[in-house]
VEXNU-655425 format. One line per 4 residues: their letters; for each residue y, x, z of N, C-alpha, C. Coordinates in steps of 0.1 Angstrom, whole numbers, plus 5000, padded with zeros to 4 digits. Layout:
<pts>
A> Y:X:Z:Y:X:Z:Y:X:Z  ...;
</pts>
This chain:
<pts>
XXXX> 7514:7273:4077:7505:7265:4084:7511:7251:4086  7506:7242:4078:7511:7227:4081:7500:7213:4091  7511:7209:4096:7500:7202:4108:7497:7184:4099  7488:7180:4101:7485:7164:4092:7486:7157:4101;
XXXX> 7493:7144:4101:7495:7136:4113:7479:7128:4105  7475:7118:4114:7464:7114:4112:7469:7099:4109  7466:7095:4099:7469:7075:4100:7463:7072:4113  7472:7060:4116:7469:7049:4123:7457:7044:4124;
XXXX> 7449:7041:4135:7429:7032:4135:7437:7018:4133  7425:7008:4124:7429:6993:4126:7424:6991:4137  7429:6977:4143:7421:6972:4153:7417:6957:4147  7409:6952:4152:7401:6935:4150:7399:6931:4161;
XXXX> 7407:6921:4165:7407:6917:4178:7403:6898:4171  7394:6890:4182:7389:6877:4179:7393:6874:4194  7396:6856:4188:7396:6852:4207:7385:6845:4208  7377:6842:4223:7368:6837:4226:7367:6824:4225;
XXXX> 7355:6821:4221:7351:6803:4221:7356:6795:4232  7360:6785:4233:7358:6776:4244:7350:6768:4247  7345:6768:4255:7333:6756:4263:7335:6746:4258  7325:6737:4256:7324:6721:4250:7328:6716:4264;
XXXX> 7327:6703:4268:7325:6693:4280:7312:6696:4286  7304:6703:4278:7292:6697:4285:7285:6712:4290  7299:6724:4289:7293:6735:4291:7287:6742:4282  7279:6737:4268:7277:6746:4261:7288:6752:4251;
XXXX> 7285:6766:4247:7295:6770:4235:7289:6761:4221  7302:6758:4214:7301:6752:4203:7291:6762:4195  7288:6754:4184:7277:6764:4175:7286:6770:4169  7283:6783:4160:7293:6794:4150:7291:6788:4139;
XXXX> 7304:6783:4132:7308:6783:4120:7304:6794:4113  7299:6793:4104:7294:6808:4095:7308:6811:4086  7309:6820:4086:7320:6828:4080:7316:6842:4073  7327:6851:4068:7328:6858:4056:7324:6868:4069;
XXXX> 7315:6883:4065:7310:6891:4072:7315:6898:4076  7317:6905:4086:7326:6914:4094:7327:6925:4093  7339:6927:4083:7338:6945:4076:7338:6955:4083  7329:6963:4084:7325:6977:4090:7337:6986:4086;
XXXX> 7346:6991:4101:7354:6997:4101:7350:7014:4101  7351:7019:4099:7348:7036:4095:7354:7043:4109  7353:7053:4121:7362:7058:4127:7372:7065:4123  7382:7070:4122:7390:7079:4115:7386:7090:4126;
XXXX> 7383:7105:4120:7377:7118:4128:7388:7120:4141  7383:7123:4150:7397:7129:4159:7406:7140:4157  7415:7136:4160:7430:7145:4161:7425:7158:4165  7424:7170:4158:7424:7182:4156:7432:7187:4172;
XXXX> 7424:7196:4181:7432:7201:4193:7441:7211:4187  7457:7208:4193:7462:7218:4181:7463:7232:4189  7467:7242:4182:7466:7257:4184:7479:7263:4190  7478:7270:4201:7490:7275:4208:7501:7277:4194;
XXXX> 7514:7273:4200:7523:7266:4190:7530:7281:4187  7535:7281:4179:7549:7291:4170:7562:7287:4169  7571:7296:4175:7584:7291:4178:7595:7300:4167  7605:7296:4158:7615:7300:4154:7630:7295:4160;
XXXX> 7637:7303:4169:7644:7293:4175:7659:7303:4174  7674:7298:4169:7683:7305:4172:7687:7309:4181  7692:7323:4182:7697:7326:4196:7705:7335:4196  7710:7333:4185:7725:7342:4186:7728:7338:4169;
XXXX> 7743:7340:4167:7749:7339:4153:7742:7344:4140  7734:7356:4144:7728:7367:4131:7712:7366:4134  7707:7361:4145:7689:7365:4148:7686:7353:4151  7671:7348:4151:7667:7338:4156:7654:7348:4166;
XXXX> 7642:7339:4176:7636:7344:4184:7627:7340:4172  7616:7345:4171:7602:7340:4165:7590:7346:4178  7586:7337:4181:7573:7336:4193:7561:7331:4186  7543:7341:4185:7533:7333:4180:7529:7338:4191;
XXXX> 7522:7324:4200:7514:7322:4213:7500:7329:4206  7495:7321:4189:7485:7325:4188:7482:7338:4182  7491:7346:4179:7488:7356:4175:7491:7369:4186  7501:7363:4197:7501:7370:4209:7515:7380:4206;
XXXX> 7525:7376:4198:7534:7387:4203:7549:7376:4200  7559:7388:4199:7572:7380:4195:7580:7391:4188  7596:7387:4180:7596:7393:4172:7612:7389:4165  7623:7392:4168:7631:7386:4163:7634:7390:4148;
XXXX> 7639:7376:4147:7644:7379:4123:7657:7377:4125  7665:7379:4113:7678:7372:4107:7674:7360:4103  7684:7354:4103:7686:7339:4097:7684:7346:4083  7691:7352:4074:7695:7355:4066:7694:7371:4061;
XXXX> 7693:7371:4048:7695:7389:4047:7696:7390:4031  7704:7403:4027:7703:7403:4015:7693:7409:4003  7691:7403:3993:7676:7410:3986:7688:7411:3968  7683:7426:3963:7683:7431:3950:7674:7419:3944;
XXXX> 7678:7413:3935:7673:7398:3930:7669:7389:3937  7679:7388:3946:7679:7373:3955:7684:7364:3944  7689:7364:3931:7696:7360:3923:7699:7362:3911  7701:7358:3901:7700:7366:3887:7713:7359:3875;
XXXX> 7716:7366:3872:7726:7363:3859:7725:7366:3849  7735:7357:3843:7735:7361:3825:7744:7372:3828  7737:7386:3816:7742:7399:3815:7751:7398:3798  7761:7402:3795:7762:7404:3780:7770:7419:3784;
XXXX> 7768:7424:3794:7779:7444:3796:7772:7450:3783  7780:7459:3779:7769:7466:3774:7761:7467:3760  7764:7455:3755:7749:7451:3741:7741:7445:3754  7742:7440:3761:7726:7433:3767:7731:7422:3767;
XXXX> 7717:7410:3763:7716:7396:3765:7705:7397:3769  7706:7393:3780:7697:7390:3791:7702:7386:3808  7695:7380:3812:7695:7374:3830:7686:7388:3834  7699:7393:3844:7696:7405:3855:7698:7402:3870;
XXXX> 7695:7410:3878:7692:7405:3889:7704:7413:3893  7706:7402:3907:7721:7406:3917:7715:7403:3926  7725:7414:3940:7722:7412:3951:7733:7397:3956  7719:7389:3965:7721:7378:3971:7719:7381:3985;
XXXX> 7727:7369:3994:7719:7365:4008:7707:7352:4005  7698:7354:4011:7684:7345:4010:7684:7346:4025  7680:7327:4029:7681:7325:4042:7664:7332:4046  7662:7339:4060:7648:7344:4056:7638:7331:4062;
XXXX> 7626:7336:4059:7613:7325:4064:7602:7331:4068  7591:7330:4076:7583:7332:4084:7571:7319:4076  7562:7328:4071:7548:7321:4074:7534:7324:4077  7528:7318:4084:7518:7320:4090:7506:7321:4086;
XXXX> 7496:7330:4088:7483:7327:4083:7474:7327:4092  7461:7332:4089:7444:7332:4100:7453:7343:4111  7455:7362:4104:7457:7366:4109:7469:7372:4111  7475:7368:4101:7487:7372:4098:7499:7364:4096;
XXXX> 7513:7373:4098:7524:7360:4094:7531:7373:4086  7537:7364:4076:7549:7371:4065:7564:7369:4070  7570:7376:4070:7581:7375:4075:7595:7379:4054  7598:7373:4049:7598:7375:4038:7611:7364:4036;
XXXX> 7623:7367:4021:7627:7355:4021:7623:7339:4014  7632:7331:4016:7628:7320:4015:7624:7318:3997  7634:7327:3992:7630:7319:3974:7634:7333:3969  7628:7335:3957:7627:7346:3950:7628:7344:3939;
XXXX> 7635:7349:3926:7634:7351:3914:7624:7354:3906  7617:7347:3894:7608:7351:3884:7619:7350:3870  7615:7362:3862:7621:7364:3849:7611:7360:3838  7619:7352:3825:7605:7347:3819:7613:7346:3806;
XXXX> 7605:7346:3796:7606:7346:3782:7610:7358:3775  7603:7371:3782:7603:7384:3779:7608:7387:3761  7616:7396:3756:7615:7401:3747:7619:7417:3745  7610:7423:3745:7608:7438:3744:7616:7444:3734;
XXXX> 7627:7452:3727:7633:7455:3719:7633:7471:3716  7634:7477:3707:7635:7490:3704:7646:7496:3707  7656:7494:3721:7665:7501:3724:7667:7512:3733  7674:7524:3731:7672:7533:3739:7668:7529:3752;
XXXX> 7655:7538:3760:7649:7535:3768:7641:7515:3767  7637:7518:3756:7634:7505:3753:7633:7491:3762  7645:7486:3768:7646:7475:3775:7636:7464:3772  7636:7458:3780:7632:7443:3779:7640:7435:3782;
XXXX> 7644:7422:3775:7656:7412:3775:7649:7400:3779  7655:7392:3792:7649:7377:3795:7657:7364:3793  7648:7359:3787:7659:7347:3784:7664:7335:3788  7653:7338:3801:7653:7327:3811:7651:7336:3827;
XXXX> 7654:7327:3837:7650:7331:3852:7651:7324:3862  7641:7317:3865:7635:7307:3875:7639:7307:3889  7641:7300:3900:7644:7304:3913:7632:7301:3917  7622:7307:3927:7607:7301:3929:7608:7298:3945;
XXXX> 7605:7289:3950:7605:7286:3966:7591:7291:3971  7594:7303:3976:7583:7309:3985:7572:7303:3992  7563:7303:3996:7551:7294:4005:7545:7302:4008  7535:7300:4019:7519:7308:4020:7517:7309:4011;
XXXX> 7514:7299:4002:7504:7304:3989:7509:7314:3985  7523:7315:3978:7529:7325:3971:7527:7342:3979  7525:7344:3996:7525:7349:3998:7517:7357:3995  7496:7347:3994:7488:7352:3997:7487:7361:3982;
XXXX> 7490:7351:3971:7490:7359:3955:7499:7370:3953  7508:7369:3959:7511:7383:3956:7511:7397:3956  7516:7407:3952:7512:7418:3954:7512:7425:3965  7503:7432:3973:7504:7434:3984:7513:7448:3982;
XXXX> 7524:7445:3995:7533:7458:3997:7543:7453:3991  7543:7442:3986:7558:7436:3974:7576:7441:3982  7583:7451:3976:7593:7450:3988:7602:7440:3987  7604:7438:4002:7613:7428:4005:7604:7417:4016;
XXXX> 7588:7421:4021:7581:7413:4028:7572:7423:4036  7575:7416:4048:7568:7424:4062:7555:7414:4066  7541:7418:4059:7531:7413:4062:7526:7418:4076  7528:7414:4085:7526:7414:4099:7512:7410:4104;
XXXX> 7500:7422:4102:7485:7417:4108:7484:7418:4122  7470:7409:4128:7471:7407:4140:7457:7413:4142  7447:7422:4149:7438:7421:4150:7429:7422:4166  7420:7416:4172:7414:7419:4183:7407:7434:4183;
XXXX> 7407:7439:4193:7406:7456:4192:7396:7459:4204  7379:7461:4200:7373:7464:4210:7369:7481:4212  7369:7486:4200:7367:7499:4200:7377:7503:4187  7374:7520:4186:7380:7527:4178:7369:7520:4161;
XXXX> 7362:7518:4161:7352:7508:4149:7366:7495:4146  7373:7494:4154:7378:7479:4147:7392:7483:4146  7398:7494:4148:7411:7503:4146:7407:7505:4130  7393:7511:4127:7393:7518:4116:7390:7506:4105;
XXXX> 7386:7496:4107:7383:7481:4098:7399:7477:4099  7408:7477:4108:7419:7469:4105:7428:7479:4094  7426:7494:4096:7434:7500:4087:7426:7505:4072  7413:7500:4074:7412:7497:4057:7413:7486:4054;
XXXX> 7413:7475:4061:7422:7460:4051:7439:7464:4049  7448:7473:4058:7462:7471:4056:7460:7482:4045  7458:7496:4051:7461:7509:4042:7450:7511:4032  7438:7507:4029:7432:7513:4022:7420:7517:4032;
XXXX> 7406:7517:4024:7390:7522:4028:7396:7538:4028  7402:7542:4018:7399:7560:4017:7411:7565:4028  7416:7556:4041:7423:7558:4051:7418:7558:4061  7423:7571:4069:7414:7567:4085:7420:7566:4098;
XXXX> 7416:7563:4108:7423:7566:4120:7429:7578:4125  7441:7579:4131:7442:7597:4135:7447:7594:4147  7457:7602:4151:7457:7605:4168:7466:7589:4173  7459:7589:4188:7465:7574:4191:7475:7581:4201;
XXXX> 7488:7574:4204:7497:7585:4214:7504:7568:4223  7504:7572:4237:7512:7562:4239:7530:7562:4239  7533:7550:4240:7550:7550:4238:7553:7548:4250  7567:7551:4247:7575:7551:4264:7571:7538:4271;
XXXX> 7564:7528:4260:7564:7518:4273:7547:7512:4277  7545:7516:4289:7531:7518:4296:7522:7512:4287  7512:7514:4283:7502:7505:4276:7501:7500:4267  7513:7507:4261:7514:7503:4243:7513:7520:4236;
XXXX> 7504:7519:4227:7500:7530:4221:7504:7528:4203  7510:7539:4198:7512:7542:4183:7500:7547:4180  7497:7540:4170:7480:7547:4160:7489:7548:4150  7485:7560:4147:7488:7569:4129:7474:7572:4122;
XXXX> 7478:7570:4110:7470:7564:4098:7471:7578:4093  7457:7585:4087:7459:7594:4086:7451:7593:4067  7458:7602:4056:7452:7601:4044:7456:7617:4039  7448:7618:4026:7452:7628:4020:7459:7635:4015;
XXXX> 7470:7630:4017:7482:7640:4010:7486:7636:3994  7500:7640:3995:7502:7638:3978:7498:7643:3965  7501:7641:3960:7491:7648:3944:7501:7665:3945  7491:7672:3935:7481:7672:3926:7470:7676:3943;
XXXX> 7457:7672:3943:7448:7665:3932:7449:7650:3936  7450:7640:3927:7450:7624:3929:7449:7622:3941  7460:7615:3951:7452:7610:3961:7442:7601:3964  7435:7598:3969:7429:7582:3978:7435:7577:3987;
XXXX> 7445:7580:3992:7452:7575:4006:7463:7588:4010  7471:7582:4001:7490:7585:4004:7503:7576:4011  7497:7578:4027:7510:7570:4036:7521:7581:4034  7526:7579:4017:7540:7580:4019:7556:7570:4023;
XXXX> 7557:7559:4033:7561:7551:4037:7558:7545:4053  7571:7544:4058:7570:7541:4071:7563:7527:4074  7555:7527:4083:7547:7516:4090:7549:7515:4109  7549:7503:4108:7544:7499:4124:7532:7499:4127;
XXXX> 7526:7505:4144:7513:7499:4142:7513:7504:4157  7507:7495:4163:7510:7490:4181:7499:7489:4184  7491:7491:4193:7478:7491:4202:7474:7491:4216  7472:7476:4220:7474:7475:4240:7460:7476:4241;
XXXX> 7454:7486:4244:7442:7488:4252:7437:7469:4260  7447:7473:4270:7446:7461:4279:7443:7449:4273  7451:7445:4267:7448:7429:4256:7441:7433:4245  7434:7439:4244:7427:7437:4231:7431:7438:4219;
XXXX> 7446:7446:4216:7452:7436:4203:7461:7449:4197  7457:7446:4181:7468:7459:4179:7475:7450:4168  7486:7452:4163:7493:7449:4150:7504:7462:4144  7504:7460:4129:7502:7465:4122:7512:7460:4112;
XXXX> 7521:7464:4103:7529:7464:4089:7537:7473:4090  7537:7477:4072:7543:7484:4065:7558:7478:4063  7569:7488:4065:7579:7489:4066:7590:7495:4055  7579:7502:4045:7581:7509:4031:7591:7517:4032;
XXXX> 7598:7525:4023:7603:7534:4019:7621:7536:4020  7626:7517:4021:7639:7520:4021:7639:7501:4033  7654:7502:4031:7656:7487:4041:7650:7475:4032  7645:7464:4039:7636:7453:4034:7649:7443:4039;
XXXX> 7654:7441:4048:7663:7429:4053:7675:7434:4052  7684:7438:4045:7696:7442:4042:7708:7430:4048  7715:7438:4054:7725:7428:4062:7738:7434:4055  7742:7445:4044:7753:7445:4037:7747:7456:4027;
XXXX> 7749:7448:4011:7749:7457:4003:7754:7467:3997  7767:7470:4006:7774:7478:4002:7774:7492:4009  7770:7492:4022:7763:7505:4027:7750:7503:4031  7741:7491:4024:7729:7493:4022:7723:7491:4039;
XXXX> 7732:7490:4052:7731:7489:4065:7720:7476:4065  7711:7477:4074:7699:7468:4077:7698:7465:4090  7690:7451:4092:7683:7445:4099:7668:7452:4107  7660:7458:4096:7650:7463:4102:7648:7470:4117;
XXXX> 7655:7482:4117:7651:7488:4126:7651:7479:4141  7662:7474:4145:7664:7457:4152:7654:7450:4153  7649:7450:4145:7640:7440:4146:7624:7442:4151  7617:7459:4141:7611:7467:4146:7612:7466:4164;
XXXX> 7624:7469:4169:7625:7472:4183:7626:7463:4187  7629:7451:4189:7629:7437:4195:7612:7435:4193  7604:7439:4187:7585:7432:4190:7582:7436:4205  7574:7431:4211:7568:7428:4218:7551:7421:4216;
XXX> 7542:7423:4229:7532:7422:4227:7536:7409:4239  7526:7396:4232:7525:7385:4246:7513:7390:4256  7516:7389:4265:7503:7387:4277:7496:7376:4273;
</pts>
């Protein structure tokens, strides 16, 4: 979400005639016609503000007034192709991906904010080769600077991004509309249970089970999903199957769960 400062209004200021001797105003000199200034629209009331602020060495606070909760991140965390190199191990020529630290970033939407890192790797100039387990070799690989946009196009559930929905909650009808935009239509509501802390309730997403026969709705992967009766408000993301914010790749130790437990709901 970016704010537009508005240009500057002109102004046309004239100074007044002076009186002749005899009390009347001189007659008007005719002159060139007085260009019609346009208003410029008014300044947009802006929208209870969003805070990313440090507050310790490894976390920052993140606060959305408008979305009503808070939620601490890493400055930083490591991602499996945070970065990519030339490979020759092996017989391979090609750019493979290495674990990096990527500073992370926070962006906002209508109802949602991504919590995701800042830049991400694309691999490009594919060439498919007939080698055992038939690889693909790239001969190039791009660093791409993340944005909303990039967020909205990509694949939903991408790992390595905590799409974080926000929804107003008047009945069990708008529990079951928020968890077929996150989890899928062929998902339903199941038991609501409250948590140790008063007034905050876990909803579990309830689906079919794993194959055989095909599922329609397999929550095999961990998710959040929070529900205050009182405020009206539940939120909701998937948390997937292994760590998304990795804080050492060498025992794979994460950020998540921390972070998970630092949310709160705003009043």
């Amino acid at each position: 979400m970016a704010l537009t400062l508005l240009a500057a209004m002109l102004a046309c200021t004239s100074s007044p005639a002076s009186p002749t001797a005899t009390g009347e105003p001189p007659t008007a000199t005719p002159g060139p016609p007085t260009p019609t200034i346009t208003p410029e629209p008014p300044t947009p009331t802006p929208e209870a503000p969003s805070t990313l602020v440090p507050i310790h060495d490894t976390w920052s606070g993140y606060v959305n007034e408008r979305l009503g909760f808070a939620i601490r991140v890493p400055h930083s965390a490591f991602w499996y192709g945070g970065d990519c190199v030339w490979s020759e191990a092996d017989g391979d020529h090609s750019f493979r991906p290495v674990w990096a630290e990527v500073p992370v970033a926070v962006f906002e939407d209508v109802d949602r904010v991504y919590v995701t890192a800042s830049t991400t790797i694309e691999f490009t100039q594919p060439t498919p080769e007939a080698t055992p387990g038939y690889r693909t070799f790239f001969a190039g690989c791009d660093h791409i600077t993340n944005t909303l946009e990039t967020m909205r196009n990509r694949e939903r559930g991408h790992s390595g991004t905590w799409e974080i929905v926000v929804r107003d909650i008047a009945s069990d009808a708008d529990l079951e509309a928020l968890i077929d935009d996150v989890y899928g239509e062929a998902c339903w509501l199941g038991e609501v249970v409250e948590t140790d802390t008063p007034g905050i309730f876990r909803v579990r997403v309830e689906g079919d089970g794993p194959p055989p026969p095909p599922p329609s709705c397999w929550v095999n992967y961990q998710y959040v999903f929070r529900y205050s009766p009182e405020l009206g408000r539940a939120i909701t993301w998937i948390t997937g199957q292994s760590t998304y914010f990795v804080a050492d790749p060498d025992t794979h130790e994460g950020y998540d769960q921390a972070m998970e437990e630092s949310f709160r709901f705003l009043p």
